[in-house]
C-alpha positions as CSV (number, residue, x, y, z in Angstrom):
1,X,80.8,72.9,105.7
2,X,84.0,72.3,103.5
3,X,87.7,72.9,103.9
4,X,89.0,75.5,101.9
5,X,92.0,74.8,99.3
6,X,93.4,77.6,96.6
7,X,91.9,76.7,93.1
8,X,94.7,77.3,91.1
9,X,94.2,78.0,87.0
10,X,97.2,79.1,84.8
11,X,98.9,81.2,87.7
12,X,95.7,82.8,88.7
13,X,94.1,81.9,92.3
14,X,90.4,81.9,91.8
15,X,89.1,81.6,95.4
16,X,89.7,82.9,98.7
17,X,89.9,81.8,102.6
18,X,87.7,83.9,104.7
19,X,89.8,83.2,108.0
20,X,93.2,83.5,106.4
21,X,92.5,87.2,104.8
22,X,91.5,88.4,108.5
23,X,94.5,87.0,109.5
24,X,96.5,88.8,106.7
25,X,94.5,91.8,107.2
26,X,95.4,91.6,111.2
27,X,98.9,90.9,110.5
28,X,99.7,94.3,108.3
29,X,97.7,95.9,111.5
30,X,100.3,94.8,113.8
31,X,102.8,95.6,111.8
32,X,101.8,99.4,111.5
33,X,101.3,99.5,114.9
34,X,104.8,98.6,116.0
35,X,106.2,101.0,113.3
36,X,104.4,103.6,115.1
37,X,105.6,102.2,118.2
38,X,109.1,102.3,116.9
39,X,109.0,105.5,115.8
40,X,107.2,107.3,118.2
41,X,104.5,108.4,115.8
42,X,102.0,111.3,117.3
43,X,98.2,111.4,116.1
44,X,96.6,115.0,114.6
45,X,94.7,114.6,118.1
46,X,98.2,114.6,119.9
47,X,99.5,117.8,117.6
48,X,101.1,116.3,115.1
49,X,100.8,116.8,111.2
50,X,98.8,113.9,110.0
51,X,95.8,112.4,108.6
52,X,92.5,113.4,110.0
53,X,89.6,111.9,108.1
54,X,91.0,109.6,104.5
55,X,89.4,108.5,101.9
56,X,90.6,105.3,100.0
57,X,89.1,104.5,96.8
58,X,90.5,101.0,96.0
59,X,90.9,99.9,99.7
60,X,90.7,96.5,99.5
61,X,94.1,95.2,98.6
62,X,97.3,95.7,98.2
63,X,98.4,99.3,97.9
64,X,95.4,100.8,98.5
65,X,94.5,98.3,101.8
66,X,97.9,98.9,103.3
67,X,97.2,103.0,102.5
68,X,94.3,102.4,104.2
69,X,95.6,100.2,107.4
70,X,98.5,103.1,107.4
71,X,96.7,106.3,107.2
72,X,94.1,104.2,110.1
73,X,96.3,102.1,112.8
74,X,99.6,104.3,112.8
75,X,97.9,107.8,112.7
76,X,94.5,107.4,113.7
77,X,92.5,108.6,110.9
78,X,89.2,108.2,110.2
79,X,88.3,106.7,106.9
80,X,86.1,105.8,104.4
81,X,87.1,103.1,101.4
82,X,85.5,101.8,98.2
83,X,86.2,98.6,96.7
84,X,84.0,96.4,94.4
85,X,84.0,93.4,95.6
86,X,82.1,90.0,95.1
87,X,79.8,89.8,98.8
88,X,80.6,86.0,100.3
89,X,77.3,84.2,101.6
90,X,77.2,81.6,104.0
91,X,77.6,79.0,101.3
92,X,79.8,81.2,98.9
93,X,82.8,82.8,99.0
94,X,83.7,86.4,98.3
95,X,86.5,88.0,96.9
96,X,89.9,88.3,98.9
97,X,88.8,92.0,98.9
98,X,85.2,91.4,100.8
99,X,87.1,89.8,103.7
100,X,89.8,92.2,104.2
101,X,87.7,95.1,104.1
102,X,84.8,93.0,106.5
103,X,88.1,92.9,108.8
104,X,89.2,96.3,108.8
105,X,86.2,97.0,109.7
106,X,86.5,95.1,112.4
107,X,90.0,95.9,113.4
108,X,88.6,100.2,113.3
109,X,85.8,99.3,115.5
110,X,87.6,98.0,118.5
111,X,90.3,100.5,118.4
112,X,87.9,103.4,118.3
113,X,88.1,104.6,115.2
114,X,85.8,105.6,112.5
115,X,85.4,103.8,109.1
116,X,82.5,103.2,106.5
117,X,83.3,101.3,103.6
118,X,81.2,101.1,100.7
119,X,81.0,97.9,98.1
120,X,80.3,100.0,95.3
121,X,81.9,100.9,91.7
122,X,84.6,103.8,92.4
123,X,83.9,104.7,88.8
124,X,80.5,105.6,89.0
125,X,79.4,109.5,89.9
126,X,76.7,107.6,92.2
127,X,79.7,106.6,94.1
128,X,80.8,109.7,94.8
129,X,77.2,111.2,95.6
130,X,77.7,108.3,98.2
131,X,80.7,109.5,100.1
132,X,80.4,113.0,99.3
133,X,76.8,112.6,101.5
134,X,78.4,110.2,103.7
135,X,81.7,112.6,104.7
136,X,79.3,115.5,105.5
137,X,77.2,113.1,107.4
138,X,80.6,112.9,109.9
139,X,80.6,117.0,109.7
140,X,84.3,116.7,108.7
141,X,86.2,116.8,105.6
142,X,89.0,114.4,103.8
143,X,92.6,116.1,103.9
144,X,94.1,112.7,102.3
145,X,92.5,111.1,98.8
146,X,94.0,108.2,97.8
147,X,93.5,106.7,94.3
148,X,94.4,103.0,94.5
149,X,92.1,101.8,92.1
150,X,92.6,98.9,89.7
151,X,90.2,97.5,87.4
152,X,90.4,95.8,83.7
153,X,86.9,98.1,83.3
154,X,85.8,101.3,83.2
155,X,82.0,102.1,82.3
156,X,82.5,106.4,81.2
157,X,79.6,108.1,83.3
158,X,79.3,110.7,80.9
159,X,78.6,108.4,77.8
160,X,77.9,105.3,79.3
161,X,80.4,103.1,77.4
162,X,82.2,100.4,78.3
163,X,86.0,100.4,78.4
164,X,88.5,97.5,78.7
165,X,91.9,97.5,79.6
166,X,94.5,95.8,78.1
167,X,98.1,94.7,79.1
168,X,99.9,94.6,75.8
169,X,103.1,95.9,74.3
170,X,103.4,98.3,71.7
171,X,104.9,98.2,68.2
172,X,106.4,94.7,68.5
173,X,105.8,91.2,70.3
174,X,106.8,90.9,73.6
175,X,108.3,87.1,75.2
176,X,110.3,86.0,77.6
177,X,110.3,83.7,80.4
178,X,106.7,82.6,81.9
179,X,107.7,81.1,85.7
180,X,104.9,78.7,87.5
181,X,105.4,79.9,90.7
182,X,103.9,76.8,92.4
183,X,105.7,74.4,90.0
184,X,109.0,76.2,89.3
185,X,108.3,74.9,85.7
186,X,109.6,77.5,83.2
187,X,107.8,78.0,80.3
188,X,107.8,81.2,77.1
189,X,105.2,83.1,76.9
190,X,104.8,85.9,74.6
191,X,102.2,88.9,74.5
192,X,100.8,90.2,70.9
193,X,101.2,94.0,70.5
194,X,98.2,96.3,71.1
195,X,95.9,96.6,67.9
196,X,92.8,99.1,67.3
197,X,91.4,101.0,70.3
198,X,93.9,98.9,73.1
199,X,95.9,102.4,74.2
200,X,92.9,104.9,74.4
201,X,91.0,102.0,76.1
202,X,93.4,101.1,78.7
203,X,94.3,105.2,79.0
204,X,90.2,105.3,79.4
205,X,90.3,102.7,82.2
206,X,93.7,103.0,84.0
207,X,95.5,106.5,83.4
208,X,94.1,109.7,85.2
209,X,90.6,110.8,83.9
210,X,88.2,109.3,86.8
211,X,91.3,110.4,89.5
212,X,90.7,114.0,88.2
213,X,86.9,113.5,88.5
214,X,87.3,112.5,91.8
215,X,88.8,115.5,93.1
216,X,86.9,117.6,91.3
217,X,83.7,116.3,92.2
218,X,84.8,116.4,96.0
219,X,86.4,119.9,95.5
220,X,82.9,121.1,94.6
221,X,80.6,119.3,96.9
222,X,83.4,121.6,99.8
223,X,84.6,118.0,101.3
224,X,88.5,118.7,101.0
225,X,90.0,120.4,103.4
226,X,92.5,122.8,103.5
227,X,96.1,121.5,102.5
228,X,94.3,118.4,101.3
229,X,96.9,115.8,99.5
230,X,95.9,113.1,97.0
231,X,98.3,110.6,96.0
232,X,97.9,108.2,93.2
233,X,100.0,104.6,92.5
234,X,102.5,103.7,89.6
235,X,105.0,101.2,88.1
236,X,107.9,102.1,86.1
237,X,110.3,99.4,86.4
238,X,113.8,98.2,85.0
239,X,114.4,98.5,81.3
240,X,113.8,94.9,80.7
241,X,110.3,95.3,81.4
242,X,109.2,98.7,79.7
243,X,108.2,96.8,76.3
244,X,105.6,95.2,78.0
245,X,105.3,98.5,81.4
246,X,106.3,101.8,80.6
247,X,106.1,101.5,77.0
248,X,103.2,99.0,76.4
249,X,99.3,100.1,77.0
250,X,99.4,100.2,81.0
251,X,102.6,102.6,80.7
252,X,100.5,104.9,78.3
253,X,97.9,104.4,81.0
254,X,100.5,105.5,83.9
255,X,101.7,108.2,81.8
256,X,98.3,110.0,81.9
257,X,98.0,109.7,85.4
258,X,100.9,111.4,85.8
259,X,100.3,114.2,83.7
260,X,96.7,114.6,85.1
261,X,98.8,114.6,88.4
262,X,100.3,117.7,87.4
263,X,96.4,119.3,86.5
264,X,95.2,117.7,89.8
265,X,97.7,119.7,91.6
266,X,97.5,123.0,90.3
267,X,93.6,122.9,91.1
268,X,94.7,122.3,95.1
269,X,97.3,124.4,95.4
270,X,94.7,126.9,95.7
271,X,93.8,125.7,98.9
272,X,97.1,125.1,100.3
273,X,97.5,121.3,98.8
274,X,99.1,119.2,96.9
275,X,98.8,115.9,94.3
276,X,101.5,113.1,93.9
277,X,102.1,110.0,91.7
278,X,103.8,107.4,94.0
279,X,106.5,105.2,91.9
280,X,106.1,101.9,93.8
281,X,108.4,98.6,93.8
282,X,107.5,95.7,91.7
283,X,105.1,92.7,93.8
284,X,103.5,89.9,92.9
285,X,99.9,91.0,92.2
286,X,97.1,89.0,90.1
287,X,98.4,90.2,86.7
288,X,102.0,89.8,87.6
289,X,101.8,86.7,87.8
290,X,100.7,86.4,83.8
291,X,103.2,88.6,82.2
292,X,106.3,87.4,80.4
293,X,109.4,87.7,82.4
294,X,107.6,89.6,85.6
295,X,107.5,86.6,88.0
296,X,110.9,85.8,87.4
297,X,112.4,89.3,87.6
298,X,110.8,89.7,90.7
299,X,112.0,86.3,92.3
300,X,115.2,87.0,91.8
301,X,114.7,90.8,93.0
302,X,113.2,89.5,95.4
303,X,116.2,87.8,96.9
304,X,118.8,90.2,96.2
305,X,116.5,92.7,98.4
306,X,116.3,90.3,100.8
307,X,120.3,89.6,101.1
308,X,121.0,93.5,101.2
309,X,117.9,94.3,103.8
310,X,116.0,96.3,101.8
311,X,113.0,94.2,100.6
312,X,109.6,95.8,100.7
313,X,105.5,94.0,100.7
314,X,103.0,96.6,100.1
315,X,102.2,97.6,104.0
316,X,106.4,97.9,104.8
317,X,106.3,100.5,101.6
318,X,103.2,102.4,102.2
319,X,104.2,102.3,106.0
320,X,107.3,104.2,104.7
321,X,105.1,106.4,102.1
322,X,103.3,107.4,105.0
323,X,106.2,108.3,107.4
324,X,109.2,109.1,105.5
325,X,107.5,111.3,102.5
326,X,103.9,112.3,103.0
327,X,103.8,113.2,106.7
328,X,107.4,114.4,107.9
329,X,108.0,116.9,110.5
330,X,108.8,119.7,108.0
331,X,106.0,119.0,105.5
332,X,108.1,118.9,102.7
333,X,107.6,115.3,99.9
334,X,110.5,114.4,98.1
335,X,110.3,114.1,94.6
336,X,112.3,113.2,91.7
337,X,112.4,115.7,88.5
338,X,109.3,115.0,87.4
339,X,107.7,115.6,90.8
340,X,106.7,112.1,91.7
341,X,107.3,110.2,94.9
342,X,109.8,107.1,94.4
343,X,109.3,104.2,96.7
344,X,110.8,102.4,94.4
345,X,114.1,103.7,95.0
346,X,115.3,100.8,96.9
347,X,114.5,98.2,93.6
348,X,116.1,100.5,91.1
349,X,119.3,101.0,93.3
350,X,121.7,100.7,90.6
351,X,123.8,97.9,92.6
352,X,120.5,95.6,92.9
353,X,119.8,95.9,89.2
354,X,123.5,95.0,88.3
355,X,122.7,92.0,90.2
356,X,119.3,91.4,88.4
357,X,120.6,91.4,85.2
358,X,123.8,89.2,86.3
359,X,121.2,86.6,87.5
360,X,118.2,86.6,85.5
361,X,120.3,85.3,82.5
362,X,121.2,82.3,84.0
363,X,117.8,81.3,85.6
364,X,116.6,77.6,84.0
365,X,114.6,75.4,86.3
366,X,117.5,73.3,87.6
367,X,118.6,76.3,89.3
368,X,115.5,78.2,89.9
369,X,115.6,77.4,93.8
370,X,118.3,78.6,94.0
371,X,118.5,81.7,91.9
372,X,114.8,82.9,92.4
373,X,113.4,83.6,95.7
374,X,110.4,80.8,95.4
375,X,109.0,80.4,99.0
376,X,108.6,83.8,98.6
377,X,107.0,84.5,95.7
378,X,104.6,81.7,96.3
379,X,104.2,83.1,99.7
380,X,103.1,85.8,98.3
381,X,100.5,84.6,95.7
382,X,98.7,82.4,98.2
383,X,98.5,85.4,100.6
384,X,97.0,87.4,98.3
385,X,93.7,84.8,98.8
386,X,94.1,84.0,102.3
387,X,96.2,81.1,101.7
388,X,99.8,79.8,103.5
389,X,99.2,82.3,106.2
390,X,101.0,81.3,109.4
391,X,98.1,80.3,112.4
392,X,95.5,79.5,110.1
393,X,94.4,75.4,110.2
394,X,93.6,75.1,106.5
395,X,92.1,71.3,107.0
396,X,89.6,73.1,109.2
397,X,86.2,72.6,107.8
398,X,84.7,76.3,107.5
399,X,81.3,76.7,108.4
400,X,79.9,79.8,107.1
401,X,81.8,81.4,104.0
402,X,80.6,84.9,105.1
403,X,82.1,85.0,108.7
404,X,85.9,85.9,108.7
405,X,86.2,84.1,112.5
């Protein structure tokens, strides 16, 4: 027995409270179901254009989670995810991801609905054997792919090598501002520019190459049904952030995605469907907490958001993904020139990013409470692991490590 408190090490949480990511898990649950409330959703069952049967690969956080929790509790699909994820034991704890999925599970169960996920490497043609065999099991077949997948690693199953990705800029050094989000201390931190093989690595690992294997692989095995969509996540950001985004190695990354995008979806128009890059708004993730300027900028984003109503966490914008892009009454996605979905719209309104660069200027830490939106960008870390989530007695002792009760 022990009580659980977030280990802490240079802006990086390195454990994880089983109770506290059910709770979180629960929480984005309830959520979706009073948007559907609200809105008045209707299920394929009931008529409606929607998602039937889902896969998520990269379900067990963030974007891909709230995909998951979306395309699940507010339209009734059935779905399977993959996520690889460190398995808690009675005396050790899992990743954040292990629990949340454990309480999906849970959550999919009680309400009737069918989910398998699998704790298995996305990357890995195995995998897809796996839910290829798995989705024919259920006689049905997936008319919504996500691609939520996020990994500093990326082992090529044709060759067998190992690739690593990298977040670096390109050409030139990139510093700024590094923010302790638990101390408000503000420090400089700079990032040295990719060298050798850092781009086609972090292209190798993060841009579009396993997506379009995916598909492929699924489009062969006859598992994606007619008018199936995929959608795939991205980042492009404000301008002060491209050295080390959109025009370091993770924007070459993105940049390949998108253009694989494009391949993706001429290969299911065929069939009547469709492929999308979703531009998403900047959160604080595990690696945005590590970058020059990023914790800052998105403090103080944070708070002008808040002040104008708009502010977005990851199941409030995939919530809205859902409703308002992929699944309207007329069918139609809105796109932006290049064809991609922008749910970031809200962060790059020009009036909030005249406000950002006003602020972010003047940010030193006698002011930083003030200026940056702290409770909840710390919020937000320490939910990420189960931590400072309302309900949860954290001087509890916790028994067993593997139970989320």
């Amino acid at each position: 027995m022990a009580v659980i408190k977030p280990m802490i090490r240079s802006n990086i949480c390195i454990n994880a409270h089983p109770a506290g990511c059910a709770k979180e898990t629960e929480n984005q649950i309830n959520y979706v179901k009073a948007q559907k409330a609200k809105r008045g959703t209707k299920t394929a069952k009931e008529g409606a254009y929607a998602p039937k049967t889902v896969l998520v690969l990269g379900c067990s956080t963030g974007y891909g989670l709230a995909s998951r929790i979306a395309a699940a509790f507010e339209y009734g699909a059935d779905t399977i995810g993959v996520s690889f994820e460190k398995e808690a034991t009675q005396t050790k704890g899992g990743t954040p991801g292990w629990y949340n999925n454990k309480a999906f599970d849970r959550a999919a169960k009680k309400d009737g609905l069918k989910s398998v996920t699998f704790n298995a490497d996305a990357f890995s043609d195995e995998c897809r054997a796996t839910v290829i065999e798995e989705v024919k099991k259920w006689g049905t077949k997936f008319d919504l792919v996500v691609y939520s997948l996020a990994s500093p690693v990326r082992t090529d199953p044709d060759t067998k090598v190992l690739y690593k990705s990298v977040i670096k800029p390109v050409g030139k050094v990139y510093g700024g501002p590094s923010l302790d989000m638990m101390t408000g201390k503000i420090g400089h931190m700079e990032a040295q520019p990719a060298e050798g093989d850092d781009i086609p690595n972090t292209v190798k690992v993060m841009g579009g190459e396993d997506w379009e294997r995916w598909i492929k692989q699924l489009s062969e095995a006859g598992v994606l049904a007619e008018g199936c969509r995929t959608v795939a996540y991205s980042y492009i950001g404000p301008s002060l952030s491209h050295p080390i985004y959109r025009d370091g190695t993770i924007g070459e990354a993105k940049k390949d995605l998108e253009a694989r995008a494009k391949k993706i979806d001429a290969a299911l128009k065929a069939n009547g469907g469709a492929a999308y890059v979703s531009v998403n708004k900047a959160l604080i993730t595990r690696s945005s907490s590590v970058i020059p300027i990023i914790c800052q900028y998105i403090g103080v984003l944070f708070k002008i958001m808040k002040a104008k109503g708009t502010h977005e966490g990851c199941i409030e914008q995939m919530e809205r993904l859902f409703a308002e892009r992929l699944y309207t009454a007329d069918k139609k996605v809105a796109v932006d020139e290049d064809g991609r979905i922008r749910m970031d719209d809200w962060e790059m309104d020009s009036a909030v990013q005249a406000e950002v660069d006003k602020i972010m200027p003047q940010v030193t830490e006698a002011n930083v409470n003030e200026l940056v939106d702290m409770d909840a960008i710390r919020h937000d870390f320490l939910a990420i692991n189960g931590f400072d989530i309302a309900g949860i007695d954290y001087e509890k002792d916790v028994a067993d490590m593997s139970a989320i009760d």
